[in-house]
C-alpha positions in Angstrom: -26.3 -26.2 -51.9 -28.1 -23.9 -49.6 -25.5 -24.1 -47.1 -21.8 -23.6 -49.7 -23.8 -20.2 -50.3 -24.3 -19.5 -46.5 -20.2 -20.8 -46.1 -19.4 -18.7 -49.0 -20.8 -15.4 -47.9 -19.8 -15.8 -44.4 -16.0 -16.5 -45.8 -16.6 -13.4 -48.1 -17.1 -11.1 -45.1 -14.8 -12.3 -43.3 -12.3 -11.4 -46.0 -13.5 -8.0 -46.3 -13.4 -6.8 -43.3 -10.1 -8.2 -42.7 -8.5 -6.8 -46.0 -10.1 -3.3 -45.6 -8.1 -1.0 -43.9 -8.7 0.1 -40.7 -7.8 3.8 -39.4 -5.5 3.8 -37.2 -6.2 4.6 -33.2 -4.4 7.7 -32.0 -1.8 6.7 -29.1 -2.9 6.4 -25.4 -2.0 9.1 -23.9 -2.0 9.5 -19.8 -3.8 11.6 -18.2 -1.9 15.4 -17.2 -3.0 14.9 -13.7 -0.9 11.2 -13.5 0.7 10.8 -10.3 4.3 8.9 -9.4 3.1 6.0 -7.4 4.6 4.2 -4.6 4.6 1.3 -2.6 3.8 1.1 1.1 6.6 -1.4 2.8 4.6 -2.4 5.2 1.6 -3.6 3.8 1.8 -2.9 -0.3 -0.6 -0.2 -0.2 -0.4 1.9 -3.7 -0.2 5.8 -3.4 0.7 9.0 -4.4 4.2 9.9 -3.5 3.2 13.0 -2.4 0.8 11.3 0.6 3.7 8.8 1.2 5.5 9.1 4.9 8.8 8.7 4.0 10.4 5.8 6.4 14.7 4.6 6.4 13.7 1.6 4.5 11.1 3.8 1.9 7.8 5.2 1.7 5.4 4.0 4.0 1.2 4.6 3.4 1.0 5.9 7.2 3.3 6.8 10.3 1.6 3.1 12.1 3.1 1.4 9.3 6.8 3.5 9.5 6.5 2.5 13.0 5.3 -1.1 12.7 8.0 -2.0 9.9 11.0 -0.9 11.9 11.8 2.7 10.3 12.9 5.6 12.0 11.8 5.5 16.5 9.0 8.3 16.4 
């Protein structure tokens, strides 16, 4: 008997806490400070456009990398 009471009150809050409302969470937001990222073609290093070296082929993370890929002679 012991144990319907335990089974009941566990089923009981269960249902509670499913049928009370919860308050909604505000929407994530990013950050004002968020970056455009980009893609090094060379070796798929993530960073911020503005550190990018631009190559022919797209951004590149450094000028080794424009150079190793086959952009643009130096």
């Amino acid at each position: 008997m012991k144990y319907v009471l335990v089974v009941a009150v566990v089923l009981l809050l269960w249902w509670l806490m499913r049928v009370r409302p919860s308050q909604p969470r505000p929407p994530a937001t990013p950050p004002r400070d968020a970056q455009a990222m980009v893609r090094c073609r060379h070796c798929g290093l993530h960073l911020p456009r503005d550190e990018a070296i631009a190559g022919d082929d797209g951004p590149y993370c450094s000028e080794d990398h424009r150079r190793a890929a086959g952009g643009d002679a130096a």
